[in-house]
C-alpha positions as CSV (number, residue, x, y, z in Angstrom):
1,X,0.0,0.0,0.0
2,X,1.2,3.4,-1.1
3,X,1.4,6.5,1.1
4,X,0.1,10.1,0.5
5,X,0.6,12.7,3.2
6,X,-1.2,16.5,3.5
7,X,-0.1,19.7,4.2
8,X,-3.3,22.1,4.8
9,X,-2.8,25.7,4.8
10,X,-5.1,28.5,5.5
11,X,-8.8,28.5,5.4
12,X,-12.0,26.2,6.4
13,X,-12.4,25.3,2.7
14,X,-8.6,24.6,2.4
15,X,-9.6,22.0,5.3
16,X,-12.6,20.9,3.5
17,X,-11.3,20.5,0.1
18,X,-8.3,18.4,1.7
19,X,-10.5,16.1,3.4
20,X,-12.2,15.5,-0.1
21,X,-8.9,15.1,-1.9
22,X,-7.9,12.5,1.5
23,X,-11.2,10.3,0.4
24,X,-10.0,10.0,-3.1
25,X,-6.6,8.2,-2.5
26,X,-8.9,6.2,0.3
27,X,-10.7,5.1,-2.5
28,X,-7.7,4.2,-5.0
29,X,-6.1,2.3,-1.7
30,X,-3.6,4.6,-0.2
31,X,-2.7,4.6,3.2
32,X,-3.2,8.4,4.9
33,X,-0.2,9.4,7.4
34,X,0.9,12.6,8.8
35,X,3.0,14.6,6.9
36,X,6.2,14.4,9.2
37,X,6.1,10.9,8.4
38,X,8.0,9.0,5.1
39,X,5.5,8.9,2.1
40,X,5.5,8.3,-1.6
41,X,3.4,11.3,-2.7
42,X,3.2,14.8,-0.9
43,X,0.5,17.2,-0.9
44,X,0.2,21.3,-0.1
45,X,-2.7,22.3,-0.1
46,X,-1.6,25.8,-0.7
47,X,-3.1,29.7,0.7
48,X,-2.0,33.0,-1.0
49,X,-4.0,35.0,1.4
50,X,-0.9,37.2,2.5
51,X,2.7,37.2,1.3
52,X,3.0,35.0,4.9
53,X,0.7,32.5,3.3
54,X,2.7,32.3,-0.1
55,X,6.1,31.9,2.1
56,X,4.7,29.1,4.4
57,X,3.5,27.8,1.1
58,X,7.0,27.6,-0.5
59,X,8.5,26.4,2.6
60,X,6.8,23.2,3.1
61,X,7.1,22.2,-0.6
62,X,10.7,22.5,-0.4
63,X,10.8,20.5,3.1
64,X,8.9,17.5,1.5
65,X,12.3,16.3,-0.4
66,X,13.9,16.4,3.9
67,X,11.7,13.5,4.6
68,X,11.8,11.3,1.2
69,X,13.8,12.7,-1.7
70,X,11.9,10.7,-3.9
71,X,8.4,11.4,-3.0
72,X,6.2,13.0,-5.3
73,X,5.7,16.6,-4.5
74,X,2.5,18.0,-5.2
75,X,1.8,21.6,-5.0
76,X,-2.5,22.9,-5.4
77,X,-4.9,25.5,-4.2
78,X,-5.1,29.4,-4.4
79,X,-1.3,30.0,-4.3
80,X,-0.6,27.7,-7.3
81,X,-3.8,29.2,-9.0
82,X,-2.4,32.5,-9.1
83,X,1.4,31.7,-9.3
84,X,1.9,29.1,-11.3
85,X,5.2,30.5,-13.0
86,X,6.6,31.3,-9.4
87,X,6.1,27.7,-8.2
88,X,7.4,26.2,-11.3
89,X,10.6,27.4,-10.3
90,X,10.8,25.9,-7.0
91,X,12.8,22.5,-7.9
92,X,11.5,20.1,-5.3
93,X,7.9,20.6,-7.0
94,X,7.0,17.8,-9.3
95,X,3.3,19.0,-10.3
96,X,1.2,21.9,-9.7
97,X,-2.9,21.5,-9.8
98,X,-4.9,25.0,-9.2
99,X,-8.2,25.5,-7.1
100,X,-10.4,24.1,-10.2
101,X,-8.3,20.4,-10.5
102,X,-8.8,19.5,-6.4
103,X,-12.1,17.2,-6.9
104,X,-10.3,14.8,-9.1
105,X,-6.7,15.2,-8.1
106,X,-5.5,11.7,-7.8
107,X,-7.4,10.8,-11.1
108,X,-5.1,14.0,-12.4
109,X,-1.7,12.3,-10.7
110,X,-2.1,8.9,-12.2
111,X,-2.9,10.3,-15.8
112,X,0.5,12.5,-15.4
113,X,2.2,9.5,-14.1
114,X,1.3,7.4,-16.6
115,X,1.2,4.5,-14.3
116,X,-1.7,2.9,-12.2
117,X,-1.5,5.1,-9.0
118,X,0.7,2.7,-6.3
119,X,2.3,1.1,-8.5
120,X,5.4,3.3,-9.7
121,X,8.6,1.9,-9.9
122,X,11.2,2.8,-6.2
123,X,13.8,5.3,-6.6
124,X,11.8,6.7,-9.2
125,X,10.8,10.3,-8.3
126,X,10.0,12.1,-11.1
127,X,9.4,11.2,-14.9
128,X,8.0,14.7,-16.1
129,X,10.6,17.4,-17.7
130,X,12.5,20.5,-16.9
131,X,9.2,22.1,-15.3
132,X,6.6,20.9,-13.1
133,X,3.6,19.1,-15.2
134,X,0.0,19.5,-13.8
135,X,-3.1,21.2,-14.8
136,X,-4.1,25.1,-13.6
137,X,-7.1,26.0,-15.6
138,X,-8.7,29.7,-15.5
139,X,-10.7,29.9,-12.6
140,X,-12.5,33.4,-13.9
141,X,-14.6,30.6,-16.2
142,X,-15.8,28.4,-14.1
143,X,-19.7,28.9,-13.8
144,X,-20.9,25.6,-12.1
145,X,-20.0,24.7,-8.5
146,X,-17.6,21.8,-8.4
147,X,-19.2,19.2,-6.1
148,X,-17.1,16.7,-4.1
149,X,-19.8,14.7,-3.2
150,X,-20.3,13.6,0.1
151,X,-16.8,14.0,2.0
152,X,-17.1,11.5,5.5
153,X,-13.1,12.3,6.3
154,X,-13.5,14.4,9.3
155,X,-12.8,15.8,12.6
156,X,-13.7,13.7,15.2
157,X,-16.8,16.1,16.6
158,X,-17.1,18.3,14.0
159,X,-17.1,19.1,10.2
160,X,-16.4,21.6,7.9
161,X,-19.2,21.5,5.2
162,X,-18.5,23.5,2.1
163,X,-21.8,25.4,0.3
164,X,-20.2,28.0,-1.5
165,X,-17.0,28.9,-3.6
166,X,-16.0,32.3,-5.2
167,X,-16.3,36.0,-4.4
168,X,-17.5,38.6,-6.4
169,X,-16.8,41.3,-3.9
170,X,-13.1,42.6,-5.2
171,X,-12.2,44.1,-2.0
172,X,-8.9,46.2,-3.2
173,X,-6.7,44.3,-1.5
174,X,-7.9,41.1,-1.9
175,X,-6.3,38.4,-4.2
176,X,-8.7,35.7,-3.5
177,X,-11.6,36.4,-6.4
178,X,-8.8,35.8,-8.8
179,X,-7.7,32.1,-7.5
180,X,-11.3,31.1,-6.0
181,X,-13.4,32.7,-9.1
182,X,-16.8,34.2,-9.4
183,X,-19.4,33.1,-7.2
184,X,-20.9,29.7,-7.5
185,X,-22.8,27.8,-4.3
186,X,-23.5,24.4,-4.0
187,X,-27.3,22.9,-4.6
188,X,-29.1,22.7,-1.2
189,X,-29.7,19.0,-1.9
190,X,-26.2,18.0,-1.8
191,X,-25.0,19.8,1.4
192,X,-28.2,18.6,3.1
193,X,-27.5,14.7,1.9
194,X,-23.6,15.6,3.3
195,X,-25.0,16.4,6.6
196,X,-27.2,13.8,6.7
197,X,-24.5,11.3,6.1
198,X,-22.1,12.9,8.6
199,X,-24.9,12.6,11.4
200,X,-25.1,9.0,10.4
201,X,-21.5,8.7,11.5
202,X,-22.1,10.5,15.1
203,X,-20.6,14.0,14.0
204,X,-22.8,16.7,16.0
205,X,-21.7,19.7,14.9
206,X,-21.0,21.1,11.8
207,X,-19.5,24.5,10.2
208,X,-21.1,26.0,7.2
209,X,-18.1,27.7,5.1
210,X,-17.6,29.2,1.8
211,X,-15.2,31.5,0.2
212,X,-18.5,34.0,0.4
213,X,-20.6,32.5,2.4
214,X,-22.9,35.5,2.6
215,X,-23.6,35.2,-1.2
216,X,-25.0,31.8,-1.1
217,X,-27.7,31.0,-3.6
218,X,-26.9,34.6,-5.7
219,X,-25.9,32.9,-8.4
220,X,-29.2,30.4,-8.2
221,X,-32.6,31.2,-10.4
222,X,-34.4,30.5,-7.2
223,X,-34.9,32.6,-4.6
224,X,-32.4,30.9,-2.0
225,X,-30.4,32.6,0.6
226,X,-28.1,31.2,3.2
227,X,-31.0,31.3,5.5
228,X,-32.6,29.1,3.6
229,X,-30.2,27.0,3.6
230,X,-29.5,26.8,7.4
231,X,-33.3,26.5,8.3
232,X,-33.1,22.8,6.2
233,X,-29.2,22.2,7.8
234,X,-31.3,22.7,11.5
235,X,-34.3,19.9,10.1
236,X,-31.2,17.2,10.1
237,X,-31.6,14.7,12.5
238,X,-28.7,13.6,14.3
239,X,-27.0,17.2,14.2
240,X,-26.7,19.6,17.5
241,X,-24.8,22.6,16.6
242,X,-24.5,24.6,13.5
243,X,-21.9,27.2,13.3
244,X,-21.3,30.0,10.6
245,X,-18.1,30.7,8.8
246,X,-16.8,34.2,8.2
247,X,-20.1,36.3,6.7
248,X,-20.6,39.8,5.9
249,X,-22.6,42.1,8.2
250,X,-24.7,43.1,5.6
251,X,-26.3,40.1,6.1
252,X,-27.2,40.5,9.2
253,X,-30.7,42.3,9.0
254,X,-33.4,42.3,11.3
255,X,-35.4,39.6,8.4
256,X,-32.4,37.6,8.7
257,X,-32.4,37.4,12.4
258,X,-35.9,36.8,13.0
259,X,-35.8,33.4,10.8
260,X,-31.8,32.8,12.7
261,X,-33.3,32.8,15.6
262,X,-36.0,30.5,15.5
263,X,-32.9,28.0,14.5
264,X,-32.3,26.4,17.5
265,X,-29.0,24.6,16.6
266,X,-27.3,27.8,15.6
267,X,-23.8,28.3,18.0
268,X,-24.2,32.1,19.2
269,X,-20.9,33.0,18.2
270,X,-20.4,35.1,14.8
271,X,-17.4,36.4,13.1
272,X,-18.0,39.5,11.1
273,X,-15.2,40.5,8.7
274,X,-14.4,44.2,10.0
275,X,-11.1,44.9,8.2
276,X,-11.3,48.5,9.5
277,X,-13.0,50.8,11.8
278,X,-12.4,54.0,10.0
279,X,-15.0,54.7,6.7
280,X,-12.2,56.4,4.7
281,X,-10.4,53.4,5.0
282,X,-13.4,51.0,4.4
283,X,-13.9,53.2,1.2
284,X,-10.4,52.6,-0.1
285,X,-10.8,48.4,0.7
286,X,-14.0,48.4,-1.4
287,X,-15.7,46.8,1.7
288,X,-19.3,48.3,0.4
289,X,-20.5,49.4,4.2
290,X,-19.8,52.0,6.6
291,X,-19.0,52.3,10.6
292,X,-22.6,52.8,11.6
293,X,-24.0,49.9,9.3
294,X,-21.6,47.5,10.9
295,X,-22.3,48.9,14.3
296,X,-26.1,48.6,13.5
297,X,-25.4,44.4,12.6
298,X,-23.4,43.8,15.9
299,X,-26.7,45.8,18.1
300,X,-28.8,43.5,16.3
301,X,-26.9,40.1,17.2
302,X,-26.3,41.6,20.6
303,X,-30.3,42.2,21.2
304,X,-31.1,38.4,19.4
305,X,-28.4,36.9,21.4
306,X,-27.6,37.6,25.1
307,X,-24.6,35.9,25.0
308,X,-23.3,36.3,21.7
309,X,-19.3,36.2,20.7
310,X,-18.3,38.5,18.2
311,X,-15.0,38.3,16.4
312,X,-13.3,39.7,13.1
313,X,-10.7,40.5,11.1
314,X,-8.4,43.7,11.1
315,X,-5.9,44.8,8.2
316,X,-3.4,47.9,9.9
317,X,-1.1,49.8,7.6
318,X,-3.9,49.8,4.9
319,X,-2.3,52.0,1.9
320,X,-3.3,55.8,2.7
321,X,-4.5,55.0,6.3
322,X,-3.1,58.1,8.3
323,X,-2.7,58.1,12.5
324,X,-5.9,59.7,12.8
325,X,-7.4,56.9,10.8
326,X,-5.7,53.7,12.5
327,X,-7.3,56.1,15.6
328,X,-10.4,55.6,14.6
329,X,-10.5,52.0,13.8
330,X,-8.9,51.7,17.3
331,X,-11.9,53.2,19.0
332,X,-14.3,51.6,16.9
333,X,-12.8,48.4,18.2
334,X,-13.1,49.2,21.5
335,X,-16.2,50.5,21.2
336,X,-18.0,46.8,19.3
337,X,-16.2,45.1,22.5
338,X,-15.4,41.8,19.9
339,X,-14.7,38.3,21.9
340,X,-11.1,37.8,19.6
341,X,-10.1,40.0,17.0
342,X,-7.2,38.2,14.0
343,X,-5.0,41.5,13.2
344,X,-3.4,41.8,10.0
345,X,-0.8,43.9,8.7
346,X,-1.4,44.6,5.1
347,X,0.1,42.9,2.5
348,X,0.5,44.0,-0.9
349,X,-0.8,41.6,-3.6
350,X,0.6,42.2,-6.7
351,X,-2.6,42.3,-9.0
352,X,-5.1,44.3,-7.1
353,X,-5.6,47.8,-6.7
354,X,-4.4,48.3,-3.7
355,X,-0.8,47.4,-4.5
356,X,-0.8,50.2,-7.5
357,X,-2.1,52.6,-4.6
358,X,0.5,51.6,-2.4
359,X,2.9,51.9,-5.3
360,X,1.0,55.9,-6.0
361,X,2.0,56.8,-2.0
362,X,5.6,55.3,-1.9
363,X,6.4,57.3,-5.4
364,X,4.8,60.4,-3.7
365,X,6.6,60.0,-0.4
366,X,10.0,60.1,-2.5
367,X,9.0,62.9,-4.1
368,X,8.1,65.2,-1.1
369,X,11.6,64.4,0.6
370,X,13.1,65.4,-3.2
């Protein structure tokens, strides 16, 4: 029996989509084992969320060849969706597979192979060429959700169900529309037949993620919203708790909260992506609300739940923010009294806007001390 070992970085979905890509090689006969330990194929599940993410990234697909020099090393996800040529020339990498190529990965390894997966030859590592073989397709095109099907690889108490993939939001300093692709959520059938299958199995709680998760069902001809979607996730037998992924405070309206609370299985603890507690800033990310419409979401989760935790996201350093602006977003935090807060510095992403206005400042800067 073969070996293939995981490397997850970044998000929920990351986690998802590897426990997906884990059941394939299940099913072709591989043996799963930690990444640490001696394997024949090696994958990284990669995040390009930061220039930290892209750097963790490259640093466990060059450790891989440490632990088995003639391992197959596999790199895949957002990172190798939007870098392809970067990656290709990191030695140690063998193949490259972006965001699009994840729910049919091993078929994709044994057709570049060329040999029945499990069966290649010892002290063979890699066949392929001068540059890393694989498959990166453009994400921008993809229209139809990409289904995995019913993924039972999980935590031991929880798991990570993925309804949604894409963004459509273009936040200025965001890379991930670009690697993740336009909106697309998954039918409401499938994620409820998932659940259903996971309760069989004695999971109790599960985590409802997406790339968007707030724009589940836009891209449907039905009228279905993500509370539609969690009022059929609460019907499931078997299930307990139901938690929410990152979401958007727009989508916390009083409408919303009046069918979310009636939901009895839903855990009171909601992270609302923030980024910034100043509105100049908040204009300059793209993030499409203001101070007082975030304040007015967290008032309304405060009054529907007593005991709520609140947490979010915060970028500092933001291209243009001034000390009077980082200030503001200061009080602002203090002010929404969140439960944990993940604080960022920015980092520039070469392809959005905000890199070309972080570019506009730096060339001003040199030119005022001219």
């Amino acid at each position: 029996m073969k070996k293939v070992a995981f490397c997850t970085l970044g998000c929920k979905v990351n986690q998802y989509e590897t426990n997906a890509m884990i059941e394939q090689f299940i099913k072709k006969g591989y043996e799963i084992v930690n990444f640490e330990e001696k394997a024949d194929i090696y994958i990284i599940n990669t995040c390009t969320v930061t220039n930290m993410a892209d750097r963790k990234s490259r640093q466990m697909l060059r450790r891989v060849k440490e632990i088995n020099k003639e391992a197959i090393v596999v790199a895949c996800g957002c990172y190798a969706q939007v870098a392809k040529e970067e990656l290709e020339k990191i030695p140690e990498i063998d193949l490259i597979y972006g965001t699009n190529e994840k729910n049919r990965i091993a078929e994709y390894i044994e057709k570049e192979c060329q040999f029945p997966l499990g069966t290649f030859p010892n002290g063979v590592s890699v066949p392929f060429g001068k540059f890393p073989n694989g498959k990166v397709t453009d994400v921008m095109y993809q229209k139809e959700f990409l289904d995995f099907g019913t993924t039972l690889y999980t935590e031991k108490t929880r798991a990570v169900i993925k309804v949604q993939d894409g963004c459509d939001r273009f936040c200025s300093y965001c890379i991930i529309p670009y690697a993740r692709g336009h909106v697309r959520s998954r039918k409401t059938e499938s994620v409820i037949e998932e659940i259903k299958e996971i309760a069989k199995e004695g999971i109790k709680e599960v985590v409802i993620t997406g790339i968007h998760v707030a724009s589940y069902g836009k891209d449907f001809k039905e009228d279905i919203g993500l509370i539609d979607l969690l009022e059929k996730v609460n019907e499931v037998d078997g299930i307990e708790r139901i938690r929410l992924g990152s979401i958007e405070p727009t989508i916390i309206t009083e409408e919303f909260l009046e069918r979310l609370t009636k939901l009895e299985k839903i855990c009171d603890h909601f992270h609302l992506s923030l980024q910034s507690g100043c509105d100049e800033t908040l204009k300059r990310m793209n993030r499409r609300y203001t101070t007082e419409q975030f304040r007015k979401s967290t008032n309304l989760l405060k009054e529907a739940y007593p005991n709520v935790a609140l947490t979010t996201d915060i970028i500092v350093g933001f291209p243009g923010e001034t000390n009077e602006e980082f200030e503001k977003t200061y009080n602002f935090l203090k002010e929404i009294d969140f439960y944990k807060m993940h604080i960022f510095k920015y980092s520039q992403r070469k392809g959005t806007k905000a890199a070309i206005m972080r570019w506009s400042n730096r060339r001003k800067y040199k030119r005022a001390k001219k």
